[in-house]
C-alpha beads as a LAMMPS data file, in Angstrom:
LAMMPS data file: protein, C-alpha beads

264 atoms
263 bonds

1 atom types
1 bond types

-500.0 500.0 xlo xhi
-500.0 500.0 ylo yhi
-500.0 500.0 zlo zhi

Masses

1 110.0

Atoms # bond

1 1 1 0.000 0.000 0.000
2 1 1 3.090 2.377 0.797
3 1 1 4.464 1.810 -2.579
4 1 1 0.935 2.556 -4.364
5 1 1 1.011 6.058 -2.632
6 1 1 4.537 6.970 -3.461
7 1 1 3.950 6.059 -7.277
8 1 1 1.098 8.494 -7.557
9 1 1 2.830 11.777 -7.942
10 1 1 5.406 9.864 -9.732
11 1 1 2.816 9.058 -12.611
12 1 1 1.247 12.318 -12.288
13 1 1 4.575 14.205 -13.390
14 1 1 5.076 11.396 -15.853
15 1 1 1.496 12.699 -17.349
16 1 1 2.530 16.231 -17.472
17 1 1 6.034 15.828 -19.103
18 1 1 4.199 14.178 -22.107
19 1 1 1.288 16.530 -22.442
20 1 1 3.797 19.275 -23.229
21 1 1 6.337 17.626 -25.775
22 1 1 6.813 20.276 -28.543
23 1 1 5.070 19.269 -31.730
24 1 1 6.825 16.963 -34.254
25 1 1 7.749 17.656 -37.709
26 1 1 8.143 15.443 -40.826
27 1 1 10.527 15.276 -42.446
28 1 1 13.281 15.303 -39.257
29 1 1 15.449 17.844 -40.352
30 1 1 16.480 21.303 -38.892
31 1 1 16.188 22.303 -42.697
32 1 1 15.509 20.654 -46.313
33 1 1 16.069 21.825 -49.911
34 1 1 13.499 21.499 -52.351
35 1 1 14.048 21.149 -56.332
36 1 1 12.197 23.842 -57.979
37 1 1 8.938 23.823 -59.761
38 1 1 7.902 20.512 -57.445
39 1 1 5.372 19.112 -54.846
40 1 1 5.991 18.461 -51.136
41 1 1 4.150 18.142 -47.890
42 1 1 5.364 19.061 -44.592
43 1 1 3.639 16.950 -41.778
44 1 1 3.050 18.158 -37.999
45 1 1 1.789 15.776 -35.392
46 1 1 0.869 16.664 -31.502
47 1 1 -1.253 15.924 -28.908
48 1 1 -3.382 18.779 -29.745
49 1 1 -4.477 20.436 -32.824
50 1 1 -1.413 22.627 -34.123
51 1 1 -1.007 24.846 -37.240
52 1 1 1.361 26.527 -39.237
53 1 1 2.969 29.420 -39.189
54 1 1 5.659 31.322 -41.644
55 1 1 6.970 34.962 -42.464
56 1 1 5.105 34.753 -46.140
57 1 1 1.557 34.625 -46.817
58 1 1 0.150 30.806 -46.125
59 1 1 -2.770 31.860 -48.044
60 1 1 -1.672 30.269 -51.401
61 1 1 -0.461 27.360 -49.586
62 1 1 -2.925 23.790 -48.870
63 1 1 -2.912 23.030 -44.792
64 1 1 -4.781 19.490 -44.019
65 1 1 -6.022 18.724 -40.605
66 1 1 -6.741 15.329 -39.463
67 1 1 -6.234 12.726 -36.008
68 1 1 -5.947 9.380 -35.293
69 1 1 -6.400 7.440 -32.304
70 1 1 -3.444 5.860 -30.538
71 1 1 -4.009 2.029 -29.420
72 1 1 -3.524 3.662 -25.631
73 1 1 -6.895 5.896 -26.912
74 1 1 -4.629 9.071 -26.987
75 1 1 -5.328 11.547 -29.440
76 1 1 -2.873 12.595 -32.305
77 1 1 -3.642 15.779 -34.471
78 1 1 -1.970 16.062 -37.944
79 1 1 -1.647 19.042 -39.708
80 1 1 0.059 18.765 -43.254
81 1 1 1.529 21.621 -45.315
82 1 1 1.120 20.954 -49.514
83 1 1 3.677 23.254 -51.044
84 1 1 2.727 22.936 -54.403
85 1 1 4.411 24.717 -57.511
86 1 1 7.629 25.198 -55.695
87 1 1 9.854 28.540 -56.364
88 1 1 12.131 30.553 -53.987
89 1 1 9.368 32.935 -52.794
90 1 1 8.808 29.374 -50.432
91 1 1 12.112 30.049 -48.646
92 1 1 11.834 30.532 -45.248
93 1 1 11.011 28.964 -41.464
94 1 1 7.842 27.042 -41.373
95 1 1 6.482 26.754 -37.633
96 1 1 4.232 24.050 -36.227
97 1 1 2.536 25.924 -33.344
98 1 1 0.088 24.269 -30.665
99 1 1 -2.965 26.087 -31.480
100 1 1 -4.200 26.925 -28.187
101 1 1 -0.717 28.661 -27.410
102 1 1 -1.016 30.779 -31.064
103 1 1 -4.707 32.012 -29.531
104 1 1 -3.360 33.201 -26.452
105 1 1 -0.987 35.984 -28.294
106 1 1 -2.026 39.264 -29.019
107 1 1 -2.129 39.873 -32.614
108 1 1 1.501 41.604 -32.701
109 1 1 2.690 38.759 -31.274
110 1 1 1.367 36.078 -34.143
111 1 1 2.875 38.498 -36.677
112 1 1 6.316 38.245 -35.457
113 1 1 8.835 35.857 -36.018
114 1 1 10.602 36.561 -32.829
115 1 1 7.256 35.017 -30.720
116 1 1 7.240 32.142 -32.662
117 1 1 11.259 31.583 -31.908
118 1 1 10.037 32.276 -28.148
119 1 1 7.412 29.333 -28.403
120 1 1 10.229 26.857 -29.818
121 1 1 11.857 27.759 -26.612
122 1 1 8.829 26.267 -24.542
123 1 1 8.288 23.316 -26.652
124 1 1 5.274 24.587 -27.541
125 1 1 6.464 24.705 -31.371
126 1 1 8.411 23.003 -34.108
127 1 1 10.268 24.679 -36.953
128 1 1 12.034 23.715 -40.178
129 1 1 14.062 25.601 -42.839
130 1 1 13.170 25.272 -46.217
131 1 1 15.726 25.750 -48.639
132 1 1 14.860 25.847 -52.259
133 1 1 17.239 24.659 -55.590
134 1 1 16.927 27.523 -58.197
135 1 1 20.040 28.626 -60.166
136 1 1 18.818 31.400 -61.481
137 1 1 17.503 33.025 -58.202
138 1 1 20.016 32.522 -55.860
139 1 1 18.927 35.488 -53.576
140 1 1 15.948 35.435 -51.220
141 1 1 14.095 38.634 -51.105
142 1 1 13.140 41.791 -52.651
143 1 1 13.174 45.772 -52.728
144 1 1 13.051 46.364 -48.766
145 1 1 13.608 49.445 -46.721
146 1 1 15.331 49.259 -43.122
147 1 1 15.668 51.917 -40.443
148 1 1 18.789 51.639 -38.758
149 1 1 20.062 52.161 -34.771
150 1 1 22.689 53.856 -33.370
151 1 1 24.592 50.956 -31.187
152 1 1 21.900 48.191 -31.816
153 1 1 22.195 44.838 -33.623
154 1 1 20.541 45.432 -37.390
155 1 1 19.699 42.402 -38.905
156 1 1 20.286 42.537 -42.949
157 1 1 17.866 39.625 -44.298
158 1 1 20.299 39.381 -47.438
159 1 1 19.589 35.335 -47.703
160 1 1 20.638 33.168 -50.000
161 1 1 17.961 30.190 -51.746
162 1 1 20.632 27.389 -50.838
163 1 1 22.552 26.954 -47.685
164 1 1 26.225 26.875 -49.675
165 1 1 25.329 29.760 -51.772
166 1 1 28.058 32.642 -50.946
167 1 1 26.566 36.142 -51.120
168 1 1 27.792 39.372 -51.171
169 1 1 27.011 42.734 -49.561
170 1 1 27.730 46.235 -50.883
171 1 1 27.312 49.601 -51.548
172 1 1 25.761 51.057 -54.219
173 1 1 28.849 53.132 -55.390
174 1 1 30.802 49.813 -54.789
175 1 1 33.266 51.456 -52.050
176 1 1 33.009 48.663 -50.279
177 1 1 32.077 45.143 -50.339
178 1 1 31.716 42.335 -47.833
179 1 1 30.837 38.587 -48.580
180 1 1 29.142 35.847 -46.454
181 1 1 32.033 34.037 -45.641
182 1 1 33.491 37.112 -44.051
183 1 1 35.511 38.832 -46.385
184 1 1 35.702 42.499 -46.527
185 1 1 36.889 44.824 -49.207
186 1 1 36.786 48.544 -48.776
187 1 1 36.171 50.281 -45.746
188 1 1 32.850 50.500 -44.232
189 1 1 33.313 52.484 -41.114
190 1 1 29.475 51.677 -40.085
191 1 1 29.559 48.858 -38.234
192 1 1 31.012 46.498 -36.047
193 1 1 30.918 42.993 -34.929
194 1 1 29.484 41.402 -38.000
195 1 1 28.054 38.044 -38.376
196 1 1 25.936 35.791 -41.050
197 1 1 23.599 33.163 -41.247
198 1 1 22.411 31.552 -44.468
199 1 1 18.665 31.586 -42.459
200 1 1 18.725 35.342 -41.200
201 1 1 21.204 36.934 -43.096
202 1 1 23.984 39.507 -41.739
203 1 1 23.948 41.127 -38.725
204 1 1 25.765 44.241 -37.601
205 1 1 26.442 46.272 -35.023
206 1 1 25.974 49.807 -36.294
207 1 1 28.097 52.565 -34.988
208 1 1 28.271 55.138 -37.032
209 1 1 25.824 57.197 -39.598
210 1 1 24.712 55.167 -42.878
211 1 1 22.297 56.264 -45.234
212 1 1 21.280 55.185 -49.005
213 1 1 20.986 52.016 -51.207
214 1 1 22.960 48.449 -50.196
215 1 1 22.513 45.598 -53.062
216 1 1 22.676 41.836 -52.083
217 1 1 24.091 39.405 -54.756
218 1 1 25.491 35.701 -55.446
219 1 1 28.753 36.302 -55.585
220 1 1 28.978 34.464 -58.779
221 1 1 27.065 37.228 -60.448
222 1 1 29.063 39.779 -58.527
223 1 1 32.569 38.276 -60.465
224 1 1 30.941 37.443 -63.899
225 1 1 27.395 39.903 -64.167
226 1 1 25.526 36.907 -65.082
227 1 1 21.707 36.879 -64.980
228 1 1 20.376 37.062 -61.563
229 1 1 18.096 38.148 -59.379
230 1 1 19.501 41.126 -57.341
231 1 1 17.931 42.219 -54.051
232 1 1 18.342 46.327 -53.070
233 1 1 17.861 47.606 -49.796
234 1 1 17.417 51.190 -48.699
235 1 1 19.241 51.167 -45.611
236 1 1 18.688 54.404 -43.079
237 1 1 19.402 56.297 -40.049
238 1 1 16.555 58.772 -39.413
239 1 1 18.206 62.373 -39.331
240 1 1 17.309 63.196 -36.027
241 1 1 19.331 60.207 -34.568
242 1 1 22.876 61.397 -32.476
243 1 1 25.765 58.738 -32.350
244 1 1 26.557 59.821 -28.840
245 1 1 28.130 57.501 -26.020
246 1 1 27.394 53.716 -26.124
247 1 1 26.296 53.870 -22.384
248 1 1 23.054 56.147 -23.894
249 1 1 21.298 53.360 -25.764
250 1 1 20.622 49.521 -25.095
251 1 1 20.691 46.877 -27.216
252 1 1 19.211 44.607 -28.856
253 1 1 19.620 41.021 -28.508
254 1 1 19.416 38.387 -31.344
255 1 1 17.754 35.725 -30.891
256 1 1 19.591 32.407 -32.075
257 1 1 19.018 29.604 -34.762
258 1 1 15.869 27.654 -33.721
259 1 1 15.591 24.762 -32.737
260 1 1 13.366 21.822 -34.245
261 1 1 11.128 18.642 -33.562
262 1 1 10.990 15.691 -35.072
263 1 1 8.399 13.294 -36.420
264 1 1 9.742 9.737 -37.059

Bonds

1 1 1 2
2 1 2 3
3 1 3 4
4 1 4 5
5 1 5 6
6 1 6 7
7 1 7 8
8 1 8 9
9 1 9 10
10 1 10 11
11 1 11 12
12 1 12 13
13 1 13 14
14 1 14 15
15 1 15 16
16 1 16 17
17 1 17 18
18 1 18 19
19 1 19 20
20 1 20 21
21 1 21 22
22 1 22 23
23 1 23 24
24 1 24 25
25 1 25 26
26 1 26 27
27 1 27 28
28 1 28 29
29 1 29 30
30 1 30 31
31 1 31 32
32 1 32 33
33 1 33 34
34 1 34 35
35 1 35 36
36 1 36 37
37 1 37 38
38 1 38 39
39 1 39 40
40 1 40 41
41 1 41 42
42 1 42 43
43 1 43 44
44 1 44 45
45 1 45 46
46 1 46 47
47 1 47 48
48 1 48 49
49 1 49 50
50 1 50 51
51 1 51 52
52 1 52 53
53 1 53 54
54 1 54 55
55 1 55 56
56 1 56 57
57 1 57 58
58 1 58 59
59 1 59 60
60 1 60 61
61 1 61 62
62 1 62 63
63 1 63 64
64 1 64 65
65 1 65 66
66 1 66 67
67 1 67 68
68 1 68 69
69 1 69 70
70 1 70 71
71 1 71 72
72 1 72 73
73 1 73 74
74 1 74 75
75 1 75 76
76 1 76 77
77 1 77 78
78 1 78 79
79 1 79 80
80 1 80 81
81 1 81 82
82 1 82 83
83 1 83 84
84 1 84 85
85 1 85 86
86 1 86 87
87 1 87 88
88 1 88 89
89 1 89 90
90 1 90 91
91 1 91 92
92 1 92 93
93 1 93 94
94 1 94 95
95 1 95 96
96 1 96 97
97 1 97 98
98 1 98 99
99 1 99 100
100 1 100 101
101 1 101 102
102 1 102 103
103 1 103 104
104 1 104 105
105 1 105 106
106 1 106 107
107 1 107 108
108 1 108 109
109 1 109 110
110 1 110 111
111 1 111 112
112 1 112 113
113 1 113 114
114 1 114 115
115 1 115 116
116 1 116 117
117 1 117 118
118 1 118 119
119 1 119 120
120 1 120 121
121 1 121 122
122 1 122 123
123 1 123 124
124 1 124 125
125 1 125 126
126 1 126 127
127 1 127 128
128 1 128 129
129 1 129 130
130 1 130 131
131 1 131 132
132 1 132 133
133 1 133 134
134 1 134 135
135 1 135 136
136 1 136 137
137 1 137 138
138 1 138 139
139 1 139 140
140 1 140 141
141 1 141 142
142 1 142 143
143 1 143 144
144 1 144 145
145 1 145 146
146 1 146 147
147 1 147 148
148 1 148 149
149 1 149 150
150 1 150 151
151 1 151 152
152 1 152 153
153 1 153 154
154 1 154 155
155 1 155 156
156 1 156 157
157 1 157 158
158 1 158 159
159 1 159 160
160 1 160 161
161 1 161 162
162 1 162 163
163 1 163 164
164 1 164 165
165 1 165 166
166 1 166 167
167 1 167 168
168 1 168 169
169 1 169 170
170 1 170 171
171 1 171 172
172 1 172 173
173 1 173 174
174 1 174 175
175 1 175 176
176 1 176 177
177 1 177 178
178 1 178 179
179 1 179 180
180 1 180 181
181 1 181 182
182 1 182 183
183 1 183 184
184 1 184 185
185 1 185 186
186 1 186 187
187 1 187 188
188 1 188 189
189 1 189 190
190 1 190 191
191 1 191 192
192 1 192 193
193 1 193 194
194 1 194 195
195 1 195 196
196 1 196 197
197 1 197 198
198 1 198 199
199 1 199 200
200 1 200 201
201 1 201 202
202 1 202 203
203 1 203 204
204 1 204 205
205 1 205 206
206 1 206 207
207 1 207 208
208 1 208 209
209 1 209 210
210 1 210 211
211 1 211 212
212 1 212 213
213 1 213 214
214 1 214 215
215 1 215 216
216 1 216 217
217 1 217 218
218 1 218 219
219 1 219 220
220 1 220 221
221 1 221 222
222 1 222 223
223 1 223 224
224 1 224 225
225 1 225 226
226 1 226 227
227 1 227 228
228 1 228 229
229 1 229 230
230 1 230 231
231 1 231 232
232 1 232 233
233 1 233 234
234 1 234 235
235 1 235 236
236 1 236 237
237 1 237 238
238 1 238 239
239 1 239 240
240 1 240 241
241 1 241 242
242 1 242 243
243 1 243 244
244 1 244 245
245 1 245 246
246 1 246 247
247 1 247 248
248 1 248 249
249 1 249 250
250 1 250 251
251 1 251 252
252 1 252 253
253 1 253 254
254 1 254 255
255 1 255 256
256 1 256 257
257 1 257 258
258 1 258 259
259 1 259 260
260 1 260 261
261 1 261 262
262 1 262 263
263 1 263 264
């Protein structure tokens, strides 16, 4: 009878440690590359209903719910993803969310990427990269304008279509140039501390004033002008912004490389 009482919580916190495994993703990857111009379905499974969530417009996009029943008469919840017609404009993170954690943000919150990073975090969501095999797009993106910080991180989403795609960054006026694999030609005074990530892009950290038109390229077209697709960005610091002390301003923290579930 003593040892029936002391198993009790022991099962209890058993229960709970299931009930709130993140949701699992199929194909088991942290990130996949699709050939272009085909079909493929990205499965979610959890013990309650989950959907998904990216940066681009899921509208165009098939989602399929469905459950089966478990011989222990558990519930599982399947959501799949049809990507159908595949191009780069497909690149990005795909989240599987727990539905009932996606209704409890505020509608801010469900548009940003950083909340969904956050809900990786607490295993209440799944992500996977998908990477997509184009040779004539090899950038990820389009016309976009940024408004940079004075001693802040500012994240540069100059991303390439294929994880071993090098890219390059540089001015307009080609004064200076700096590549994904961390070379640097010129002298761009603006920043500091710079890093890349095939999935985010480059981040600085800005330091001085910077104003006017940036281009992102494959660096193949950047030696040999090939056709390509190039991506500008209209990079600014509003006028009424003083480089003063670093001490005046805080800053902002990047949030890293997420991680993933897995469906076997």
């Amino acid at each position: 009878m003593l040892l029936t009482k002391s198993l009790i919580p022991i099962l209890f916190y058993i229960g709970i440690v299931l009930s709130n495994e993140a949701p699992r993703i199929k194909p088991c990857n942290s990130f996949i590359i699709l050939e272009l111009k085909t079909n493929f379905t990205l499965e979610c499974e959890s013990d309650e209903p989950v959907i998904w969530w990216t940066e681009h417009d899921l509208g165009q996009l098939t989602a399929t719910n469905t459950y089966n029943k478990t011989q222990d008469r558990n519930t599982i919840y399947v959501n799949s993803l049809q990507l159908s017609d595949i191009s780069t404009d497909l690149v990005a993170a795909y989240y599987c969310i727990k539905d009932s954690k996606l209704r409890n943000l505020n509608q801010e919150s469900k548009d940003s990427e950083k909340s969904m990073v956050e809900l990786v975090d607490q295993a209440q969501s799944s992500s996977i990269y998908v990477y997509v095999n184009d040779p004539d797009n090899k950038v990820v993106g389009s016309d976009i304008n940024l408004i940079a910080k004075p001693y802040t991180d500012l994240v540069i989403p100059c991303k390439p279509s294929t994880p071993d795609t090098e890219l390059v960054l540089k001015s307009l006026d080609s004064t200076w140039k700096i590549s994904s694999k961390g070379q640097i030609e010129g002298n761009p005074k603006f920043f500091e501390n710079m890093r890349y990530h095939p999935r985010r892009g480059f981040t600085f950290r800005v330091i001085e004033f910077i104003s006017g038109y940036i281009t992102c390229n494959d660096h193949l077209y950047d030696i040999s002008y090939k056709k390509d697709k190039k991506s500008y960005i209209n990079l600014n610091v509003p006028t009424n912004t003083y480089f003063v002390r670093e001490s005046t301003y805080s800053r902002a923290t990047i949030s890293s490389i997420q991680s993933y579930g897995c469906l076997l």
